[in-house]
Structures are given as C-alpha cells and as structure tokens.
N, C-alpha and C positions, 0 to 999 in steps of 0.2 A: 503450298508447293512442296512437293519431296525434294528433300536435302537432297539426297543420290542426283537424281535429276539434273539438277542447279547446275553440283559439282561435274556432272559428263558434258554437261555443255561446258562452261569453263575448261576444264580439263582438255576438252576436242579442241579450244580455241587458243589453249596454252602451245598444244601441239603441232600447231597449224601453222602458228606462227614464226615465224616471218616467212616462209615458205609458200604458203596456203591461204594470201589473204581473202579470196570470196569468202573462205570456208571459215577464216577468223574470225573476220564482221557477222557472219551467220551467226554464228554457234556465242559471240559475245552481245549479240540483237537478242538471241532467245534466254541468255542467262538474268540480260539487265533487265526483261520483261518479266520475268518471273522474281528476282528480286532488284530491283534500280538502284538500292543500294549495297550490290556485293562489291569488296574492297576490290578483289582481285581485278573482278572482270572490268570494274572501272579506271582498275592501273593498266591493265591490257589495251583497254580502249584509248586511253591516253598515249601511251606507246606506240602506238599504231598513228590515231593523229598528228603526232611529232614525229619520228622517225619517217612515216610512209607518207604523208603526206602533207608534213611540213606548217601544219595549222598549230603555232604556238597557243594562241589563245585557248582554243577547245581544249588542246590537252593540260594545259594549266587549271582548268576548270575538271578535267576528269580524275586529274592528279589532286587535285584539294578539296574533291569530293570525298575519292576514296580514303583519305589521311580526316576528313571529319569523320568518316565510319568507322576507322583504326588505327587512331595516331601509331599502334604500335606495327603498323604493315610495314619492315623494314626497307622491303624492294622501291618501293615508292619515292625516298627522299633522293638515293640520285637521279634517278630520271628527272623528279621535280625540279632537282636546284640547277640540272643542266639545261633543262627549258627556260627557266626562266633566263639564265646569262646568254642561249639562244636567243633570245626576247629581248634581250635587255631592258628587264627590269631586275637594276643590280640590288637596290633597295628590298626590294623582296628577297632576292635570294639572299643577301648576307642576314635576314632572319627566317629565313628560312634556315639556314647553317648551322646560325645562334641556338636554335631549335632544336635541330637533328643533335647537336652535340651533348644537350640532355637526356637520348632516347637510348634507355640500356636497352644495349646490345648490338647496335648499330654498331656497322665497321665507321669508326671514328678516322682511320689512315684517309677513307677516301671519300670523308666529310672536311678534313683538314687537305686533302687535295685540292676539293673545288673551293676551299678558302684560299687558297694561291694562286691559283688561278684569277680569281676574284679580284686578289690584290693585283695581279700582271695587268687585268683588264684596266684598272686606274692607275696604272706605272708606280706602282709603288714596290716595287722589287726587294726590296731589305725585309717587306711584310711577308712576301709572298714566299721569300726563301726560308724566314724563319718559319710559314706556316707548313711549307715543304718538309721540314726538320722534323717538325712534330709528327706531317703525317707518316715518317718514315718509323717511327717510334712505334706506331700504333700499328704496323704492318707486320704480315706472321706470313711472306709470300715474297718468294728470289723473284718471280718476274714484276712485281709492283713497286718492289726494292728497285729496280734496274729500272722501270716506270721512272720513278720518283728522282732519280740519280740523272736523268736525262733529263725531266724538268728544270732542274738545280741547276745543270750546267749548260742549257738552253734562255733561265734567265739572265745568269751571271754574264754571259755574251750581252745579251743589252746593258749590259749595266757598264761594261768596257766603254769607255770612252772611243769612238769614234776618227780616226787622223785624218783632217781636212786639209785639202790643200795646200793651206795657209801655213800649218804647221809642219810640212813637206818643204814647201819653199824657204821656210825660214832654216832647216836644217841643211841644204842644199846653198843656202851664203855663208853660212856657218864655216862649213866645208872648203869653199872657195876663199874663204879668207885667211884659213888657217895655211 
C-alpha cells in the first residue's frame, strides 16, 4: 500500500472529525483496510466510539490496539485512561497511569490530573489533592493552571465537614442558655 495514500485517508478523517462523522468512519474504514494496524487511525476510531457513540468497551480495545502498535503514540494515553474511569475500570486505569508516567514525553500535568481524579473517585481526597499538586508542577499552561486550582478547591469543599442539624440545634441551646 502507498504510504501517501494510508496518510490522505487518515488525514481526511483527522479532518472530518468531529464534524464530518460519515466522512470520518469512511476515510478511518479505508485507512484500517489498507493497514489494520495504523496507530493513529485506530486512536481516531477509539475516539469516535467513545465520545460519539458512547461504546466503552470498543474503544478500549481500539485504544490498546493502537498503544500495542506504539507505546510511544502520546495522544492516545488520555483518551485511554478517561475511558477507562468512564467504564470504571479503575484497576486498569491506575496502570494504565503508572505506565503513562514512564512514557518520555508525555504531558505528565495531565497524567497526574487523571491520578486525582482517580483518587476523588475512591474519596480519597488528601491523595487526590497532593496528586493535583504535582500535576500543577508539570504544567507550562495559565488556563491548565486555573484547571488544576479549581480542582483543588472543588475537592477541598468535600472534604469540609458537612453542619447537620444536630450540630445547629446544639448551638441554638447553647445560645438560650447563656
């Protein structure tokens, strides 16, 4: 198959999308036919089953196709680790994370994001804030900064203690008595 070729279909389906989906599925059906295992067009196709159409499973399988074809395909790992906590399968994504965070050159801010996240989902917020910390560390970008700062201060709110009733009433005799 000519390289050129491969790459204009890919390319028409990079274009297309999200916009364009007949023309996406088209142009990523003619790329994967001519080679089944191109990374990209299999990250596209994964994308596409998860965002548009909401089939975790598929695109978990399109996503860990194309990272067998090139672990170093960097676009790939977040899409991957947010389908999975989509899916929850949390198991998978915290190595899947563990993973990403050995891949030079990966944005590591926003591998250490979905590790906070990760922790939020199991209320573990002390983890989740310090892994917040770190991903702010790794960050080279004011609006990811300002991301990461409303994370922070969106967990910290759960973590506030709660005033029930009970501790209303009790300060409301309190009051009467004095």
């Amino acid at each position: 198959m000519d390289t050129n070729l491969l790459n204009n279909y890919v390319l028409k389906a990079i274009d297309a999308y999200p916009y364009e989906l007949e023309e996406t599925v088209e142009n990523l059906n003619y790329a994967l036919s001519y080679e089944a295992d191109n990374a990209y067009a299999l990250y596209l196709m994964g994308r596409l089953q998860a965002e548009q159409f909401g089939d975790y499973e598929k695109a978990k399988q399109y996503y860990a196709e194309a990272l067998a074809n090139k672990l170093d395909f960097h676009k790939v790992y977040s899409k991957y680790i947010l389908v999975l906590m989509w899916n929850e399968d949390y198991q998978e994504a915290q190595k899947l994370i563990d993973y990403a965070l050995t891949v030079k050159g990966l944005n590591k801010g926003e591998v250490y994001l979905f590790q906070g996240q990760l922790y939020e989902i199991h209320q573990k917020y002390k983890k989740a804030l310090k892994a917040l910390k770190l991903s702010k560390k790794h960050v080279y970008n004011n609006n990811f900064t300002s991301f990461i700062d409303s994370e922070i201060k969106r967990i910290k709110n759960k973590m506030k203690p709660k005033k029930t009733k009970k501790s209303e009433n009790k300060k409301k005799k309190k009051k009467k008595n004095n």
